[in-house]
Each structure stands twice: as structure tokens, then as C-alpha cells.
PyMOL commands that place a pseudoatom at each C-alpha (Angstrom):
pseudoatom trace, name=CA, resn=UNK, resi=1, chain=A, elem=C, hetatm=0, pos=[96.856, 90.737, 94.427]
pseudoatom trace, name=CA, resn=UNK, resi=2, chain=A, elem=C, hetatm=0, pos=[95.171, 88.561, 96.468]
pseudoatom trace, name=CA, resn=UNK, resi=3, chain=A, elem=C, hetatm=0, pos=[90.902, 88.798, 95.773]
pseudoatom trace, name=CA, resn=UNK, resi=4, chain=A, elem=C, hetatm=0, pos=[90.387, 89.946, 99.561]
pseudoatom trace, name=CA, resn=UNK, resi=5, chain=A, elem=C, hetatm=0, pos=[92.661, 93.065, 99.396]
pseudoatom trace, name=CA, resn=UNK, resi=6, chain=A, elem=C, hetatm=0, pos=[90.848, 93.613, 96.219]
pseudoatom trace, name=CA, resn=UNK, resi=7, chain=A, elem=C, hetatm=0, pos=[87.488, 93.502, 97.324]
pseudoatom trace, name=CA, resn=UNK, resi=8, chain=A, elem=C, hetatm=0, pos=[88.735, 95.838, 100.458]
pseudoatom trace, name=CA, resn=UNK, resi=9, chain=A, elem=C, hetatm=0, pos=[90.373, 98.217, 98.262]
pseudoatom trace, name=CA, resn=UNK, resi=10, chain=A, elem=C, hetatm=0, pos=[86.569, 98.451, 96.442]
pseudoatom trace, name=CA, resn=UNK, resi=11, chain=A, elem=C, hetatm=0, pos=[85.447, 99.241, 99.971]
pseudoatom trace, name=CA, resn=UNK, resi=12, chain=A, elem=C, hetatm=0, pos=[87.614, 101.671, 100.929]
pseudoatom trace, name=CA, resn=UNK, resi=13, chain=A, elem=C, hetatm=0, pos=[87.131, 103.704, 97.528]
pseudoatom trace, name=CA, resn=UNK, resi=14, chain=A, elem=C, hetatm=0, pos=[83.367, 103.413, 98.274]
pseudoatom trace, name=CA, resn=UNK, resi=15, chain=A, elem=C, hetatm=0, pos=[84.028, 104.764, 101.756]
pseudoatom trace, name=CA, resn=UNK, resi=16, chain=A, elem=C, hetatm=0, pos=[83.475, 101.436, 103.445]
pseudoatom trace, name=CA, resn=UNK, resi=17, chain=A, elem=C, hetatm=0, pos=[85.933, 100.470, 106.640]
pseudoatom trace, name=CA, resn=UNK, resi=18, chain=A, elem=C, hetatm=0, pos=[87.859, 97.430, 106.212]
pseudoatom trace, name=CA, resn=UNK, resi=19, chain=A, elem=C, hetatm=0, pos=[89.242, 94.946, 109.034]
pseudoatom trace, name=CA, resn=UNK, resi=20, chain=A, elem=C, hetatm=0, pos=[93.219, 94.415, 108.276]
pseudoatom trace, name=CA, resn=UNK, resi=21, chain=A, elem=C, hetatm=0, pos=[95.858, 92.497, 109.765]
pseudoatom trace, name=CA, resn=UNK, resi=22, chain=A, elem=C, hetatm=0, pos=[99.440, 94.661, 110.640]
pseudoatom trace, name=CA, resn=UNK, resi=23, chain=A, elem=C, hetatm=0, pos=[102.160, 93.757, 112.658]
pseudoatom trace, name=CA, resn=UNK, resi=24, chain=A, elem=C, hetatm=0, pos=[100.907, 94.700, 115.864]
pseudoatom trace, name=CA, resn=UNK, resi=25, chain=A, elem=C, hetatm=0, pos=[97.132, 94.481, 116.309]
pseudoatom trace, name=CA, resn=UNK, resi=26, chain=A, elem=C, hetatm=0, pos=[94.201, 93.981, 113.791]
pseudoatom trace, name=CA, resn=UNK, resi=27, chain=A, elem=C, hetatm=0, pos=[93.128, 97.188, 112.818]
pseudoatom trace, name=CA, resn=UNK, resi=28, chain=A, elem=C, hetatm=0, pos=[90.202, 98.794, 111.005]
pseudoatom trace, name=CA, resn=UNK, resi=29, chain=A, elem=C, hetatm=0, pos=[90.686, 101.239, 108.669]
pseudoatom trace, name=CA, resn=UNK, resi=30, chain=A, elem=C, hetatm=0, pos=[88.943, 103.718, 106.172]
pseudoatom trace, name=CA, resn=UNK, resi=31, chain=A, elem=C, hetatm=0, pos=[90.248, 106.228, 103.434]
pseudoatom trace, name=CA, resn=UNK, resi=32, chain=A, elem=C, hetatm=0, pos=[91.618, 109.507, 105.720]
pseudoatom trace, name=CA, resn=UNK, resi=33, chain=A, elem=C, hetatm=0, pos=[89.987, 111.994, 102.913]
pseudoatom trace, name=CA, resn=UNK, resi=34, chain=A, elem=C, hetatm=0, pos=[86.048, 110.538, 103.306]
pseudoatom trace, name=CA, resn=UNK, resi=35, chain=A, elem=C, hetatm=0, pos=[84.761, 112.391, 106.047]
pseudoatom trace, name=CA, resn=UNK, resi=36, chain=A, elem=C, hetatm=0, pos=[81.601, 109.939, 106.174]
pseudoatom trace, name=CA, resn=UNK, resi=37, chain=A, elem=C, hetatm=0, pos=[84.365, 107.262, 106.603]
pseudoatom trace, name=CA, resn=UNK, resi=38, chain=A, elem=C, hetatm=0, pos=[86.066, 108.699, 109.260]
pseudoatom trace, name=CA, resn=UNK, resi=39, chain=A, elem=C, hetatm=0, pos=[82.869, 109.353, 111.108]
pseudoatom trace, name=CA, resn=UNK, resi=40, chain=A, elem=C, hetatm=0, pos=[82.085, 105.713, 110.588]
pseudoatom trace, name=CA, resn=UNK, resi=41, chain=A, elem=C, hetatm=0, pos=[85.174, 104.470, 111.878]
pseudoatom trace, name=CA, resn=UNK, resi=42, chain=A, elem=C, hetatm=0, pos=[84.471, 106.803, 114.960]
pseudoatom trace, name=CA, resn=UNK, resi=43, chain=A, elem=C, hetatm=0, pos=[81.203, 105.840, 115.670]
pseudoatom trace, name=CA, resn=UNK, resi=44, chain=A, elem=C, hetatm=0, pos=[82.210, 101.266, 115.358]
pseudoatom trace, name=CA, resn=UNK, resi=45, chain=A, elem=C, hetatm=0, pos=[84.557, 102.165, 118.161]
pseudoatom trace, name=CA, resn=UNK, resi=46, chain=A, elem=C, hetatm=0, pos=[83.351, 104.272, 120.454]
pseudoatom trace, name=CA, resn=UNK, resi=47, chain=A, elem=C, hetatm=0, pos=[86.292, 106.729, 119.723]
pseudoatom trace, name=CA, resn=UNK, resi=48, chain=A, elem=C, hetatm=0, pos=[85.951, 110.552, 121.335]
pseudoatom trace, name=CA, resn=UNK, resi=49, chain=A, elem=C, hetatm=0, pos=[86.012, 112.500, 118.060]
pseudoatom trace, name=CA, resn=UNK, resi=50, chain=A, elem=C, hetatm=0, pos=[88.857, 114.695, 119.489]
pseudoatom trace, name=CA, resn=UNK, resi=51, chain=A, elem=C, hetatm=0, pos=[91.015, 111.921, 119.609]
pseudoatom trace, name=CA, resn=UNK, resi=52, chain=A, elem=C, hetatm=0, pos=[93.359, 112.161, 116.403]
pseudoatom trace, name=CA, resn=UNK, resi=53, chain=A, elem=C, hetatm=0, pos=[94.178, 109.044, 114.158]
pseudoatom trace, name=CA, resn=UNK, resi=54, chain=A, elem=C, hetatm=0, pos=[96.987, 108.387, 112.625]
pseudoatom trace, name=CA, resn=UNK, resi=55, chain=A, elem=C, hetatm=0, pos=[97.706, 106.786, 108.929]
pseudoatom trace, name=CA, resn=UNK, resi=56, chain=A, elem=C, hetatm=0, pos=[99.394, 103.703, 107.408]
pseudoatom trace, name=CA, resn=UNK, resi=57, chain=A, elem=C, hetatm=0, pos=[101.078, 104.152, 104.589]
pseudoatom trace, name=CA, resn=UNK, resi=58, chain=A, elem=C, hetatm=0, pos=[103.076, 101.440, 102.649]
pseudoatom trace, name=CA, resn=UNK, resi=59, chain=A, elem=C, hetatm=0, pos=[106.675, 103.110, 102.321]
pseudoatom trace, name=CA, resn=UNK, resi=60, chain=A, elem=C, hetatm=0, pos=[108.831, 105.739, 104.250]
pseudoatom trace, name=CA, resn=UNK, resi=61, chain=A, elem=C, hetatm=0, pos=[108.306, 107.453, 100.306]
pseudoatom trace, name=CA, resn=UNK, resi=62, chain=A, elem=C, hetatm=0, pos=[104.669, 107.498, 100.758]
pseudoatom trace, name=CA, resn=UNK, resi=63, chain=A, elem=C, hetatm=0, pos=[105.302, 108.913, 104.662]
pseudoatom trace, name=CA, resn=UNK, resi=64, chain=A, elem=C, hetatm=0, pos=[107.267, 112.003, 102.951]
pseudoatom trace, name=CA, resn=UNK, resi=65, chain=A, elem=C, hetatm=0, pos=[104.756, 112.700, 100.716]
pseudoatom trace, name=CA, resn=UNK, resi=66, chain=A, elem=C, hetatm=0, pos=[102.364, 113.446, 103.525]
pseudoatom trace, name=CA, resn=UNK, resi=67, chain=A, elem=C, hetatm=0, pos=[104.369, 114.582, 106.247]
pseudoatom trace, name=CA, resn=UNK, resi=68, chain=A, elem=C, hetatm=0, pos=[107.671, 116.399, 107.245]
pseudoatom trace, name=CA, resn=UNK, resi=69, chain=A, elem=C, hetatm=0, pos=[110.050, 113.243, 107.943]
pseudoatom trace, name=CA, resn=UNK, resi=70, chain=A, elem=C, hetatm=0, pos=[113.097, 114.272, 108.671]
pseudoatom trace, name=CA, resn=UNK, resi=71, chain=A, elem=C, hetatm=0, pos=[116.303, 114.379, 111.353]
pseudoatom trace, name=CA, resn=UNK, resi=72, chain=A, elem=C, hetatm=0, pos=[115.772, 112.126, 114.187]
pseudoatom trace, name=CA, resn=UNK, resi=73, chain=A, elem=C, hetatm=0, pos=[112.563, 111.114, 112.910]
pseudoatom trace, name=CA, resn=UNK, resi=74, chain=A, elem=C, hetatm=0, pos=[114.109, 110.418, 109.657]
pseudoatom trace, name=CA, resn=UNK, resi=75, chain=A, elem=C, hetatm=0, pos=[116.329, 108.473, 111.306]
pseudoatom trace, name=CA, resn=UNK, resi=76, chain=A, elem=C, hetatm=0, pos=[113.632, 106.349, 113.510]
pseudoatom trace, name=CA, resn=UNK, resi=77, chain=A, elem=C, hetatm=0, pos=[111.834, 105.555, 110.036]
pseudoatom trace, name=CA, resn=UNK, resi=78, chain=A, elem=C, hetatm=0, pos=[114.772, 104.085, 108.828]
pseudoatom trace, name=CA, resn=UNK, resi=79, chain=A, elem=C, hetatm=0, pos=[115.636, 102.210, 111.809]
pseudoatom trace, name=CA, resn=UNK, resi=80, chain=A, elem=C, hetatm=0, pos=[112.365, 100.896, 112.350]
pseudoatom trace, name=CA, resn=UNK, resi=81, chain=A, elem=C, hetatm=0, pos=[109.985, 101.075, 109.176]
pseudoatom trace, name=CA, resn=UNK, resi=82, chain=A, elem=C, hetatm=0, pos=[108.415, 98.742, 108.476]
pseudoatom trace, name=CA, resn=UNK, resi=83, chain=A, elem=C, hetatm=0, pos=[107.740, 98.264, 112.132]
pseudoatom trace, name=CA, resn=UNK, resi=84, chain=A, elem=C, hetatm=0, pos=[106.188, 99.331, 115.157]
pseudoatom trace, name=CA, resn=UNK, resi=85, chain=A, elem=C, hetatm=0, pos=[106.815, 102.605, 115.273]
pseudoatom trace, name=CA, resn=UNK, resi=86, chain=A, elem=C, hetatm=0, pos=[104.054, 105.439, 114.853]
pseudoatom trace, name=CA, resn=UNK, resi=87, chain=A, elem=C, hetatm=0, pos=[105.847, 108.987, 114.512]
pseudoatom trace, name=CA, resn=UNK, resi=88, chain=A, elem=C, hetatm=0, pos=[103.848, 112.491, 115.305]
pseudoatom trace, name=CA, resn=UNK, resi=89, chain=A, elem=C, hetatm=0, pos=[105.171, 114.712, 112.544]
pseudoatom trace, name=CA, resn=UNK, resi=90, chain=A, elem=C, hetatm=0, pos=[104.079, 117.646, 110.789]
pseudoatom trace, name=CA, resn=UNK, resi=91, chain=A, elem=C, hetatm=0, pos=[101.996, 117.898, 107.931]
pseudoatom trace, name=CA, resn=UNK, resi=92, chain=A, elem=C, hetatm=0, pos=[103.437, 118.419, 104.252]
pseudoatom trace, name=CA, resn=UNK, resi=93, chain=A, elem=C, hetatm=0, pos=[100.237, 118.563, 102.898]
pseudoatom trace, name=CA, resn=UNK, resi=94, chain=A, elem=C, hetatm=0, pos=[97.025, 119.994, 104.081]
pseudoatom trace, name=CA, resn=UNK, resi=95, chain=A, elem=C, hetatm=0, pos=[95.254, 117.104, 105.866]
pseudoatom trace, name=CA, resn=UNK, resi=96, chain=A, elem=C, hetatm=0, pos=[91.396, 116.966, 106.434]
pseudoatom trace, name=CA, resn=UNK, resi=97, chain=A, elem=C, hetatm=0, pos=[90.319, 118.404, 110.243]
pseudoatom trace, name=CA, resn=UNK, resi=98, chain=A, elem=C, hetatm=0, pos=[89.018, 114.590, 110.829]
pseudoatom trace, name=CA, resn=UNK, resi=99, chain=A, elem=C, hetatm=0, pos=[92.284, 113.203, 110.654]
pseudoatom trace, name=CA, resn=UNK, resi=100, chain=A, elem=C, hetatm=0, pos=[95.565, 113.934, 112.969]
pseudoatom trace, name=CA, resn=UNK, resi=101, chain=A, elem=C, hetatm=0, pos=[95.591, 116.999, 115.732]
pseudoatom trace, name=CA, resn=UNK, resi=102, chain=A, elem=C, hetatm=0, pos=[94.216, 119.735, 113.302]
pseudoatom trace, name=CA, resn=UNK, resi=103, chain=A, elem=C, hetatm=0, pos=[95.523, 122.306, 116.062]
pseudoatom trace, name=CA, resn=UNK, resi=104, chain=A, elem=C, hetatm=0, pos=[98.752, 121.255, 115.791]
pseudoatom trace, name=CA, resn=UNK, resi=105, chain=A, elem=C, hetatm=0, pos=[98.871, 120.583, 111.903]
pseudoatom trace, name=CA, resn=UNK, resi=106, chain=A, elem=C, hetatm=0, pos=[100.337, 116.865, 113.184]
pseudoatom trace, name=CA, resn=UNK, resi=107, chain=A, elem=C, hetatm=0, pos=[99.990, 113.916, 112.306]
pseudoatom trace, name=CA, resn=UNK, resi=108, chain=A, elem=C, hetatm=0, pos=[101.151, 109.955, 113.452]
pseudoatom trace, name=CA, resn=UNK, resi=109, chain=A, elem=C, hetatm=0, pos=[102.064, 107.409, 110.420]
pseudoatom trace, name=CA, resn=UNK, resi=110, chain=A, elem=C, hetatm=0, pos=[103.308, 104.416, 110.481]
pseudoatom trace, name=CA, resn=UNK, resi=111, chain=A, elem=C, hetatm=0, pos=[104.745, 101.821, 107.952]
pseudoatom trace, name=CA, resn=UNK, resi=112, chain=A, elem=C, hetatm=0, pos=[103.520, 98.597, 109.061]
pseudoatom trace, name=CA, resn=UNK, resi=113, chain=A, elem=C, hetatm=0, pos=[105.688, 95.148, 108.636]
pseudoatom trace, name=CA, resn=UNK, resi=114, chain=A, elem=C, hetatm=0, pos=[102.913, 92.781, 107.710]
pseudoatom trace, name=CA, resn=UNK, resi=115, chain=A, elem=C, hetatm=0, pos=[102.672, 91.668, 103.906]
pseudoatom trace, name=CA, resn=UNK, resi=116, chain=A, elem=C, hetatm=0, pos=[98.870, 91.674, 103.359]
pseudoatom trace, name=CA, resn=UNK, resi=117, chain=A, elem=C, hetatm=0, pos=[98.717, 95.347, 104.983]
pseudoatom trace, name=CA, resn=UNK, resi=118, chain=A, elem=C, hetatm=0, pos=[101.148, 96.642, 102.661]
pseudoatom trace, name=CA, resn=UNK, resi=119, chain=A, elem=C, hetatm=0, pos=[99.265, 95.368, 99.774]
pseudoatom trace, name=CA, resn=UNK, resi=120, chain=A, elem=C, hetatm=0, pos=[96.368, 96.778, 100.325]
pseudoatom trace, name=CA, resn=UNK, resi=121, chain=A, elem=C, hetatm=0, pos=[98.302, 100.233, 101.392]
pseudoatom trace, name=CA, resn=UNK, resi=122, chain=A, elem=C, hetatm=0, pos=[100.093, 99.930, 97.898]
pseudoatom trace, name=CA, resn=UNK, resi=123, chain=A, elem=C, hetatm=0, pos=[96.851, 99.346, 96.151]
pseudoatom trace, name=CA, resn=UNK, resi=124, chain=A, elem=C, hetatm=0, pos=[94.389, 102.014, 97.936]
pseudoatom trace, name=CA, resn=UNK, resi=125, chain=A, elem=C, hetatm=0, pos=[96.769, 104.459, 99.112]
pseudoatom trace, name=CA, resn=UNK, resi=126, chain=A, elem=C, hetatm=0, pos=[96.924, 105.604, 102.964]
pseudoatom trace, name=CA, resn=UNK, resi=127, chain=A, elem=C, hetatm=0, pos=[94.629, 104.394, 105.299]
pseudoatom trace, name=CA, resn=UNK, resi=128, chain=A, elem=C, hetatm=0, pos=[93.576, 105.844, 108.806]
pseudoatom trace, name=CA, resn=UNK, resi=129, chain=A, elem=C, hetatm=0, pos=[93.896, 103.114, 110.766]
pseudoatom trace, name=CA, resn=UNK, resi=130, chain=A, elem=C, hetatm=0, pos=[93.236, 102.309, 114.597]
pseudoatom trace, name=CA, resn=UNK, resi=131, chain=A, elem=C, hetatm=0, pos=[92.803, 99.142, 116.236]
pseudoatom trace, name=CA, resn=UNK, resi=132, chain=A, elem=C, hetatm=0, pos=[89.870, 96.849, 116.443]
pseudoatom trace, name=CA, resn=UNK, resi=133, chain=A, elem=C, hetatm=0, pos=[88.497, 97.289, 119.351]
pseudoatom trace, name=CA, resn=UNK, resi=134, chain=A, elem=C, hetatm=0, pos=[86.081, 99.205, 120.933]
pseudoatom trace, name=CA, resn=UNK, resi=135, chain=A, elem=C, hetatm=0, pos=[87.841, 102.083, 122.958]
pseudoatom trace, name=CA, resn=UNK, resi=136, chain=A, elem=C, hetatm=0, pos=[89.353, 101.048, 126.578]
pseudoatom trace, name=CA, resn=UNK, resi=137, chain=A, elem=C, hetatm=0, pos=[88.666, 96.895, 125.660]
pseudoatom trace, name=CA, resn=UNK, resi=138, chain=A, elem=C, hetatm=0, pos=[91.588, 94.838, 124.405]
pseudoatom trace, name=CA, resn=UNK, resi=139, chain=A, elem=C, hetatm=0, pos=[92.763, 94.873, 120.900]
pseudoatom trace, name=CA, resn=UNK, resi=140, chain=A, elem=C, hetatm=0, pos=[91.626, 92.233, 118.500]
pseudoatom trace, name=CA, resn=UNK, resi=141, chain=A, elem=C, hetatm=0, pos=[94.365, 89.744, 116.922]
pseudoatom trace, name=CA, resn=UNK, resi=142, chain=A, elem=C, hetatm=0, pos=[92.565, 88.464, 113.858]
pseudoatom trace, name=CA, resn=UNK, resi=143, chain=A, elem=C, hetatm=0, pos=[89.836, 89.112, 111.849]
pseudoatom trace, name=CA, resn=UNK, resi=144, chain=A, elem=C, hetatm=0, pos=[87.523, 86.622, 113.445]
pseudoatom trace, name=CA, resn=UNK, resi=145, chain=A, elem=C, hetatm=0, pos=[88.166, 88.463, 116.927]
pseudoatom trace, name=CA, resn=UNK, resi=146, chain=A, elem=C, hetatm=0, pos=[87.858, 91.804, 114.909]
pseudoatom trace, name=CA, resn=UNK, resi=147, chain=A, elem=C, hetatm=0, pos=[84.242, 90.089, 113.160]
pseudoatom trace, name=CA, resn=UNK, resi=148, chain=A, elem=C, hetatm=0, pos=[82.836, 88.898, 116.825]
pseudoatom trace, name=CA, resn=UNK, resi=149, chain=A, elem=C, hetatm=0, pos=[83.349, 92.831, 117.830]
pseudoatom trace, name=CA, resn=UNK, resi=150, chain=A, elem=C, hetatm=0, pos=[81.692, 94.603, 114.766]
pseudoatom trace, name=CA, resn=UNK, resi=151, chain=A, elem=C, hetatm=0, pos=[80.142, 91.836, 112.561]
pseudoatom trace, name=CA, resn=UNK, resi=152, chain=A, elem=C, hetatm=0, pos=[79.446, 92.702, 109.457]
pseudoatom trace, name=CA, resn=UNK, resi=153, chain=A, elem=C, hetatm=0, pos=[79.590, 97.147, 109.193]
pseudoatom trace, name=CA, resn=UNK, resi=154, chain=A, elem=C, hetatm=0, pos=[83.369, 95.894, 108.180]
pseudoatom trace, name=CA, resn=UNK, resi=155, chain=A, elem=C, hetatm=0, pos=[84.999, 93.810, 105.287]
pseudoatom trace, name=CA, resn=UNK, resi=156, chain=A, elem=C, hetatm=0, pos=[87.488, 91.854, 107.032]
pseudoatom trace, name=CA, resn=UNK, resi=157, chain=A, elem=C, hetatm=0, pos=[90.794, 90.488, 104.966]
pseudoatom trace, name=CA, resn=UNK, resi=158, chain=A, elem=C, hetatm=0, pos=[91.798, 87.328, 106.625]
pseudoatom trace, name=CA, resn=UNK, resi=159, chain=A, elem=C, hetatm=0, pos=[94.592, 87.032, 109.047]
pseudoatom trace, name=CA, resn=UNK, resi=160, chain=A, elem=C, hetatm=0, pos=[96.010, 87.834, 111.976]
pseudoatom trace, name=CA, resn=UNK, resi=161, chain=A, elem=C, hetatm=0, pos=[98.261, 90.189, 114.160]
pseudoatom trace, name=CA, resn=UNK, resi=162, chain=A, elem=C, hetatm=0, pos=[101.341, 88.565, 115.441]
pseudoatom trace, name=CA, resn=UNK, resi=163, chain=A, elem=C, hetatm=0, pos=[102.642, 91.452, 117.541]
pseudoatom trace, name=CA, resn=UNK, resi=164, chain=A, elem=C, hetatm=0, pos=[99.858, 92.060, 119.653]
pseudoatom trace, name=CA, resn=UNK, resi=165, chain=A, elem=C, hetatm=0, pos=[100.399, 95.094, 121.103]
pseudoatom trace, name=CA, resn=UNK, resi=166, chain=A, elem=C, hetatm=0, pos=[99.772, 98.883, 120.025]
pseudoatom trace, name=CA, resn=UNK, resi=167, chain=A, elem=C, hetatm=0, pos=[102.539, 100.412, 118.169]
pseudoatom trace, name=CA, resn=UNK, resi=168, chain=A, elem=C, hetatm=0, pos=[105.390, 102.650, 119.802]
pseudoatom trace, name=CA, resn=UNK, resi=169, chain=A, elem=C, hetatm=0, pos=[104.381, 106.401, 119.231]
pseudoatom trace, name=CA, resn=UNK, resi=170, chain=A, elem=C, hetatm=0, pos=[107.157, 108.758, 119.159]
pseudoatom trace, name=CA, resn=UNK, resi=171, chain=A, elem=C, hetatm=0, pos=[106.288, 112.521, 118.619]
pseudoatom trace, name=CA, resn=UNK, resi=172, chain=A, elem=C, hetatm=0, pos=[109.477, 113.811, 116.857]
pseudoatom trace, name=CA, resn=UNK, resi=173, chain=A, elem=C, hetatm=0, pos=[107.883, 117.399, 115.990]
pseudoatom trace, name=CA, resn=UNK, resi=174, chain=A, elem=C, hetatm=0, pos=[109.942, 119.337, 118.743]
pseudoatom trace, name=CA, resn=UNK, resi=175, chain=A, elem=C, hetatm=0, pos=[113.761, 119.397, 119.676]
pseudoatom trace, name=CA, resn=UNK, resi=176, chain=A, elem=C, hetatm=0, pos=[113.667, 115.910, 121.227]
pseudoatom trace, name=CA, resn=UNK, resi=177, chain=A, elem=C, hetatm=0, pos=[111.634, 112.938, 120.570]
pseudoatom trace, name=CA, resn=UNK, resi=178, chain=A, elem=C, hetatm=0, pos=[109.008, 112.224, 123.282]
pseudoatom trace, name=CA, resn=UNK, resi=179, chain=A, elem=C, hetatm=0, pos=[107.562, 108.969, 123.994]
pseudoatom trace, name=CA, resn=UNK, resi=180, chain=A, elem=C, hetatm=0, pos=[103.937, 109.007, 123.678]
pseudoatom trace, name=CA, resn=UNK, resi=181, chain=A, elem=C, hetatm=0, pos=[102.758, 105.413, 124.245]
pseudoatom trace, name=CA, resn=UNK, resi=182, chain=A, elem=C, hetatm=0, pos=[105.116, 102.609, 125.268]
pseudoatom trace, name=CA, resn=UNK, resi=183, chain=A, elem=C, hetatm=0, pos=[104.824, 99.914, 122.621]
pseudoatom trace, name=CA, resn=UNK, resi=184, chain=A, elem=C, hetatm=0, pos=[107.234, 96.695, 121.092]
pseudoatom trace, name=CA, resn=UNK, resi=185, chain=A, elem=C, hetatm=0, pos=[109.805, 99.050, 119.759]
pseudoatom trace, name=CA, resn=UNK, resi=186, chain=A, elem=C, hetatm=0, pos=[112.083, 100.603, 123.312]
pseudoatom trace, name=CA, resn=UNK, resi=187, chain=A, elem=C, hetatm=0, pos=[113.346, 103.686, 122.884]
for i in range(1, 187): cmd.bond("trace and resi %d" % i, "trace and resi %d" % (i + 1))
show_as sticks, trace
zoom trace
């Protein structure tokens, strides 16, 4: 393991946020069951708290243990993940209010294609992710865009975002898919 997932994975345990690269923008992230965390994560971006955020997890296995994937969105995850794809599923398990559409008992996840967010994924577990930026500016692509945006209330593992735009989102909980936000992957 390279020392700077490491040292984020110690920051993520202590409910720090941590600055990661992923296949389509740099993202910051925080462990989904620390409220504070969450909160945290909230308040760096400007982000309505009604506004649900999804998870990154680092295998379609990991996805299932979470949330219901199966039929067509079974079939997107394997077509697509790792990739660009965020799906809106149900819930398996029962997820914290903070995270997903608590209404709705839905969440999005995503398997990201990008080697040094999988590692860290692998070695802390899901992450609630969203991109860094504050809400309505651009995305950042690295971590030194990510740093000139929040300084130093993040631990940033080097590198950068070679997609550079927001993931497809797909909600797959109803009898067809629906496109929720346009993103690399066309459906």
C-alpha cells in the first residue's frame, strides 16, 4: 500500500475527509457511518443537507453487500464497473439518514476505475464520496486543484482525475432505468 492511502485510511477511521483521485473527477470523501464526517463533508462544500450522497465501494461484491443490485442494474454493473456509472438502488442494509435519500431507502454507488481509489476503498471500506468542489463551481482534477479549494481541512492522496466529468447516474430502482445525470458512460 502506498504510505498516502495509508495515512488517508488513518483519517477516514478518525473521521477526517480525504481528497482522492477516481476516474472521473477528484473527489472528497469521508466514512458514510460518522455522522460528524458527513456533516463535515457538507459543510467544505457548500452542499444542501437534503441532497443525498452516494458511496464508492471497491467491487460490484462490496456494492451487493450494501445494496439490492440486481436485473438491469445488475447488468449495468457488469457492463460498466469499474467505471462511470453511479446506480440509485435500494438499500440491503439499513443505511444512516445522512447518507442516500432516507425517504426512499436509496442509495447511488459506484465502483470507480482508478487504481489509487480502489486501494484506499479496499483498505477503509466504502466511502461517501462527492466531488471537490464547492457546489455549482467546476469540479477539481487533481489534488492540487482540490488543495487550492479547501487547503488543509482535507488529506489529499496525490493524483489526478483523467475523466473529468461527473459520473453517469442511472436510477435502476423502478421498472425501467432512468437517467439521472448525463455523464461519460451513454445510455
Amino acid at each position: 500500500m502506498i504510505p498516502e492511502v495509508a495515512r488517508a485510511v488513518d483519517v477516514v477511521r478518525a473521521g477526517g475527509v480525504v481528497g482522492l483521485p477516481t476516474d472521473t473527477v477528484y473527489g472528497i470523501g469521508v466514512d458514510p457511518l460518522q455522522e460528524e464526517a458527513v456533516a463535515r463533508l457538507f459543510e467544505l462544500k457548500g452542499r444542501p443537507p437534503a441532497r443525498p450522497i452516494g458511496i464508492l465501494v471497491a467491487s460490484l461484491e462490496k456494492a451487493r453487500e450494501l445494496a439490492q443490485i440486481e436485473g438491469v442494474g445488475l447488468e449495468l454493473a457488469g457492463a460498466h464497473w469499474p467505471g462511470a456509472l453511479t446506480l440509485v438502488v435500494h438499500a440491503r442494509v439499513i443505511l444512516p439518514d445522512w447518507v442516500g435519500d432516507r425517504n426512499a431507502r436509496t442509495v447511488g454507488i459506484r465502483v470507480p476505475d482508478h487504481p489509487v481509489a480502489l486501494e484506499l476503498l479496499e483498505a477503509a471500506g466504502p466511502l461517501s464520496v462527492t466531488s471537490a468542489n464547492l457546489t455549482g463551481q467546476p469540479e477539481a482534477l487533481t489534488d492540487s486543484e482540490a488543495r487550492a479549494i479547501f487547503g488543509d481541512r482535507v488529506y489529499y492522496v496525490p493524483g489526478s482525475s483523467p475523466g473529468g466529468a461527473p459520473s453517469t447516474v442511472v436510477d435502476v430502482t423502478g421498472s425501467q432505468p432512468v437517467v439521472l445525470r448525463q455523464g461519460p458512460i451513454r445510455l
